[in-house]
N, C-alpha and C positions, 0 to 999 in steps of 0.2 A: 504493500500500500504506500501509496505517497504520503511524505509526511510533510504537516502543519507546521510543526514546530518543533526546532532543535535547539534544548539549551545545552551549551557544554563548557563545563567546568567555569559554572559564575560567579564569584563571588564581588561584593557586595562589603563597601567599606566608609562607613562614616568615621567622623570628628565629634568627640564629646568635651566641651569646653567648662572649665568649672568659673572665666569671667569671659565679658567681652573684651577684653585687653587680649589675652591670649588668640583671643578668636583672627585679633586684627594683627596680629606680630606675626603670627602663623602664614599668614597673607604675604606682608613686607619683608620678614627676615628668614634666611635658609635655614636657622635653628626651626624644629619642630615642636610646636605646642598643641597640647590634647590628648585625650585618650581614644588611641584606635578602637573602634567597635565595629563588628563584621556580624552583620543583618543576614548575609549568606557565608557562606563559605563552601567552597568547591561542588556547586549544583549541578549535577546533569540527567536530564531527563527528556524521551524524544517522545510526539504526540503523531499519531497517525491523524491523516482527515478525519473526521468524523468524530471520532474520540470526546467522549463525556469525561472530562479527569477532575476527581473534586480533589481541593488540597487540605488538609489536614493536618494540626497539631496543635497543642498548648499555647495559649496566649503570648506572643514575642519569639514565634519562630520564625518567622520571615513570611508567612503566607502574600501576608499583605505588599511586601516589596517586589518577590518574583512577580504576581499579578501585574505592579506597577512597569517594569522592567520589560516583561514580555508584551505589554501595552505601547512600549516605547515612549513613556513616561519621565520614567529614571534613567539613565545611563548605569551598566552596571560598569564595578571598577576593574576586571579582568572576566577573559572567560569569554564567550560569545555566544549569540540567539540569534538564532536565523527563524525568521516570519515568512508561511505562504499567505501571502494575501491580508484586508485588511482588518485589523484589530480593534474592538469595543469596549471599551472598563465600563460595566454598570456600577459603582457602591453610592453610598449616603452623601449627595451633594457633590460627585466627584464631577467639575468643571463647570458647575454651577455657579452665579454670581448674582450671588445676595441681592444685591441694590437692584437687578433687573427682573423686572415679570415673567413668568412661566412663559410666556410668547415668545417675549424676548429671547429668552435663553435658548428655548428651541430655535430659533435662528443664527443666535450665535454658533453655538455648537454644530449646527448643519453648515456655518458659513467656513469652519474651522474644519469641517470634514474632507469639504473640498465641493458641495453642495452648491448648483447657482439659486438667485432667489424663486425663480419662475418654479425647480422641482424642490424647493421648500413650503412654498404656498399651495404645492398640490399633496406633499406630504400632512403638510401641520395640525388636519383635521383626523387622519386617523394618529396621531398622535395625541391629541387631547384626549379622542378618546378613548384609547386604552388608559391613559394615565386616570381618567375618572377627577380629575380635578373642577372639570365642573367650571363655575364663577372665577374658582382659585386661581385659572390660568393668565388670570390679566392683576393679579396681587404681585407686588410684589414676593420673592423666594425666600429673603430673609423671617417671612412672616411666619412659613410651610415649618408644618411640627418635619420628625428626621423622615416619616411614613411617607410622607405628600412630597418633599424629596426625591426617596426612592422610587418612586410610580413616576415620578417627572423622568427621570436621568432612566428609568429602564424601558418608559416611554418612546422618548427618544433614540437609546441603541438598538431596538431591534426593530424598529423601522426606518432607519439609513440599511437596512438590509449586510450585514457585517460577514465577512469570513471566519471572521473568531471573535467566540465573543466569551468577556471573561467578566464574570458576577463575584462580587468581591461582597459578601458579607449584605448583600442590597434586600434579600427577601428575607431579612432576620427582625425588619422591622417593618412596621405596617400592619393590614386586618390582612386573616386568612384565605378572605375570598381570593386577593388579591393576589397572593403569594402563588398561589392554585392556577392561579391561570396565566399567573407569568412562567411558572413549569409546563404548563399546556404547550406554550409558545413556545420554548426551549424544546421540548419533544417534537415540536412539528419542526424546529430550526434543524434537530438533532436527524430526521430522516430526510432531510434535506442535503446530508450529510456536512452540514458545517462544525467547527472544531469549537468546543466547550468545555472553560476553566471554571470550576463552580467551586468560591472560598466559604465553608462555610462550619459554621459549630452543630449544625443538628444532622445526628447520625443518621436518622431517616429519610432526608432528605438525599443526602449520599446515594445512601442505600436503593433508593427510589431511581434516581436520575442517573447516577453516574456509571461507568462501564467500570474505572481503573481511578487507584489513587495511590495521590503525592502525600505521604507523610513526613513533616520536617519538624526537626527537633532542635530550635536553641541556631537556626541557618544554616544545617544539615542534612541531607536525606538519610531520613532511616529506613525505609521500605516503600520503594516502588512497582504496583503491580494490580491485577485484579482486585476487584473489592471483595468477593469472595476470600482471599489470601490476605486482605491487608487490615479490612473494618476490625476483624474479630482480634488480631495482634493490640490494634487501637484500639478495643472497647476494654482488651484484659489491663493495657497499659493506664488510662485511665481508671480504672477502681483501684489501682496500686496509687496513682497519683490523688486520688481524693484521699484516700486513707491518711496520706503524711500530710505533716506537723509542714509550718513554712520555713522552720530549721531545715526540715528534712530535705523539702524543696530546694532553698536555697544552696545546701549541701550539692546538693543533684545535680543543679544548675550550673554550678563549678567546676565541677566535675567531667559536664558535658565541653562549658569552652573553655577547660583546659585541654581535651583533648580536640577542639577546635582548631586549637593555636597550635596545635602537634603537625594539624593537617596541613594550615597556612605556610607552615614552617618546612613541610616537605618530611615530616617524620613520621609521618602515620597516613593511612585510606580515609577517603571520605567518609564511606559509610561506617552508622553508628553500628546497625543491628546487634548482631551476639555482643561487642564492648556494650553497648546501652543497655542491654537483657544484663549482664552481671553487676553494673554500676546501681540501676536501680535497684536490686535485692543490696548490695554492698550496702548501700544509704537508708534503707528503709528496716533493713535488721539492728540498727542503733539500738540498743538497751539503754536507757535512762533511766533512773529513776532517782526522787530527790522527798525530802518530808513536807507533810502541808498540811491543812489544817481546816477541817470542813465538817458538817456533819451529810448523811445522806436517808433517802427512803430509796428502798428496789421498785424499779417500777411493777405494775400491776402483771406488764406483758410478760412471756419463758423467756426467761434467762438462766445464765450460770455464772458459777460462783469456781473458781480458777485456784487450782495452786500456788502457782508464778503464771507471769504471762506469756514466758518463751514457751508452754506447753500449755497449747489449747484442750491437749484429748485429755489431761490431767484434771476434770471437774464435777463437779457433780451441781444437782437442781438450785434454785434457790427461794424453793417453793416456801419450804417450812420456814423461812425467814423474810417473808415476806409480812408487812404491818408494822416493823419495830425502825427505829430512828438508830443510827449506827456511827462512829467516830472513823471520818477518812484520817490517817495519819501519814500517809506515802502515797506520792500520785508516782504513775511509771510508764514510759513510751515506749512501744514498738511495736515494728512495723505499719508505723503512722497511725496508731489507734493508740486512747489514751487508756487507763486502769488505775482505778482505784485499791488501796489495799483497807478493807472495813475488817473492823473491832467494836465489841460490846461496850469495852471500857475507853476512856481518855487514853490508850497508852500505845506505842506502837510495839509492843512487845506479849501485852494481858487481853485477853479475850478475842485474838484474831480469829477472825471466820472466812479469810480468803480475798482474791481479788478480783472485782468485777470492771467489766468493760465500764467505761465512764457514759456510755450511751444507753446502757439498762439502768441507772438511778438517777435519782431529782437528787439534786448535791447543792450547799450555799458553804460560803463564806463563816468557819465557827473561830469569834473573837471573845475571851474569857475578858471582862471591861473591869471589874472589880468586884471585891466583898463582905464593902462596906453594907453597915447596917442601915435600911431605910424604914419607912412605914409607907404604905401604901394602902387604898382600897377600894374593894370589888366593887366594879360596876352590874355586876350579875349577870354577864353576858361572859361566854365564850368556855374554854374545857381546859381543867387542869390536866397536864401528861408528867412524868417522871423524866423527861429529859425535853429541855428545850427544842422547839420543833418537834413534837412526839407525834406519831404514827398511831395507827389503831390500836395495839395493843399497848402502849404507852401510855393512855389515861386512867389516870386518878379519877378524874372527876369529870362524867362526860357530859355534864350539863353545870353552871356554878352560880343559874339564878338562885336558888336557896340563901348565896353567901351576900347577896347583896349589900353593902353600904359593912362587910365585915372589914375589920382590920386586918393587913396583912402582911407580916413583918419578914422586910425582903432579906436576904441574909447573900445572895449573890445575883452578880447581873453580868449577862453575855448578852453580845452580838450574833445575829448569825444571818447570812446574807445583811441588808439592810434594816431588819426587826432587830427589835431589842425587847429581851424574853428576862422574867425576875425569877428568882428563886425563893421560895418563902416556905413556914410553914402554916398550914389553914387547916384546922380539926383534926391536929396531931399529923398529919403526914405532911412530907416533904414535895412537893408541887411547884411546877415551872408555869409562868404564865403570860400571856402577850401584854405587851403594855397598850396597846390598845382596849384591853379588858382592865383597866386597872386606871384608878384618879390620884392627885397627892394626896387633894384634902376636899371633901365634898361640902359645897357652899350653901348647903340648907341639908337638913337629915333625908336619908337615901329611904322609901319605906316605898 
């Protein structure tokens, strides 16, 4: 098959300036000032005619710049792209100008294509109305939410009729109707056999439209290939990537353009693959773990209750312990999920019962404030429990209108999250209680 589009080995090289003094030395003098940053680095990937390629990866891989690039946009800084025929960037306001009316714009743009006026004035009417803008078209653009936009600018490119057209993130916003039928039109472009780059975050959409995909990592290709082959690599990599900590990330990330700069340097391959598969397990097997200070309830939903965290099959239910209020004393990280270590008692040594994932319990903030002696009393509302913050089986007293206008002599007071809970004792037992239930000194008798 004839091919569309040949990139080979592109990389992609900005200046990161920390003043504008630097920006402007950098200019005038042969000393070098700024930090090199490579948006790509050694890209190559070849697109048959016809070809659906959507590209994919993690926020700040470069999706966006190769789109620009191959658009003939950007200049890349090495490397080279060879284009059959002519090229369309859909995204959010891409060449749009503010200050002029949707009319307007469409003619600019059509004048910038290479468009005379006579086949712009015969275009301009199916162009409104696919975009569905309605009145909007004679508003000024600066006005258009990012949706009204995108309908304008993808409006416009598939009706200059394009040999490649490349949608950079444009149907991510907007209503559904719309979205729907600008894939319509892409599928009718699509057996038409025109060549499509489709940038985007939703996997179904991928999955729907595209034949083969570009996943880059950090301005790298990690795997290029059928979407059968390449989605389900990117859907496992993703749950490993939501799981971690943005330590973890950031780790990752390091990690990724240090071996970036390996490449630039002529020391290592472009491609990430099997290095990328062992770096993330390297970074995401971090064991952490540090003391802290919380109280928790298990949620209602099955969960378990862990021996350590590095051994998940080491656990058992945490059925029977469900209802009581428990002491976190050590939180601990791995494999990008957090754990809790709970105890009966205050202690991180007396009454441990195990570690539970930090996503099966309601957890706050437990601050011991002091244990000065106060008075205090009951406004008759709310439930004594035996530990601040108490759980079902924690109360004393599960109703405490009886005690109304009683005196209640606090003996300690904690924080936990942003409440602040008294300790006292009320008809001989020892009882914690919110201070929203609770007056200094009541201003007429409580009856």
């Amino acid at each position: 098959m004839e091919k569309s589009i040949i990139v080979n080995n592109v990389t992609k090289k900005y200046k990161l300036y920390n003043r504008t003094k630097e920006r402007v030395l950098d200019l005038i003098t042969p000393k070098s000032y700024g930090e090199d940053f490579y948006a790509l680095a050694d890209v190559s990937f070849e697109a048959d005619q016809g070809d659906a390629i959507g590209f994919v990866g993690v926020n700040g891989s470069g999706k966006s710049t190769l789109s620009n690039i191959i658009a003939g946009i950007v200049p890349e800084t090495s490397g080279s792209v060879e284009v059959d025929g002519q090229t369309s960037l859909i995204a959010v306001a891409a060449g749009l100008k503010g200050d002029l009316t949707g009319r307007d714009n469409i003619e600019l743009k059509c004048l910038m294509l290479g468009f005379s006026k006579d086949e712009i004035r015969a275009m301009e009417p199916d162009i409104i109305e696919f975009s569905e803008l309605g009145k909007f078209i004679d508003q000024p653009v600066k006005s258009y939410s990012s949706g009204m936009k995108s309908r304008l600018g993808f409006a416009i490119s598939v009706n200059v009729d394009p040999d490649i057209l490349i949608i950079d993130e444009a149907l991510s916003v907007g209503d559904k109707a719309f979205a729907e039928k600008s894939l319509d039109q892409m599928k009718e472009f699509k057996q038409q056999g025109k060549t499509m780059i489709f940038v985007s975050h939703s996997i179904g959409q991928m999955k729907q439209f595209c034949e083969k995909i570009l996943w880059l990592e950090y301005g790298m290709v990690r795997e290029y290939g059928p979407v059968k082959e390449v989605i389900p690599k990117y859907e496992a990599f993703l749950n490993q990537w939501k799981r971690m900590s943005k330590v973890d990330r950031d780790q990752y990330r390091q990690k990724v353009l240090e071996h970036q700069q390996n490449v630039i340097e002529g020391n290592s391959k472009g491609r990430l693959q099997s290095w990328n598969e062992d770096h993330i397990s390297e970074v995401s097997d971090n064991y952490t773990e540090a003391p802290t200070s919380r109280l928790a309830h298990i949620k209602p939903d099955k969960s378990d209750i862990y021996k350590v965290p590095k051994n998940l099959d080491d656990r058992t239910s945490s059925k029977g312990y469900k209802g009581n209020v428990y002491y976190i004393k050590k939180r601990a990280r791995y494999r990008g999920e957090t754990f809790y270590l709970l105890s009966r008692q205050p202690s991180a040594n007396d009454g441990i019962i195990g570690w539970m994932k930090a996503t099966d319990v309601s957890s706050h903030s437990h601050i011991a404030i002091d244990n000065d002696a106060k008075i205090l009393y009951l406004k008759g509302k709310g439930i004594g429990y035996s530990h601040a913050w108490g759980d079902k089986k924690n109360r004393v007293y599960a109703n405490l209108k009886s005690f109304k206008g009683v005196e209640f002599k606090v003996n300690k007071t904690d924080k936990v999250g942003k409440n602040i809970w008294y300790r006292g004792l009320l008809s001989g037992k020892q009882v914690w209680i919110h201070s929203s239930h609770l007056i200094e000194k009541p201003s007429e008798p409580m009856v």
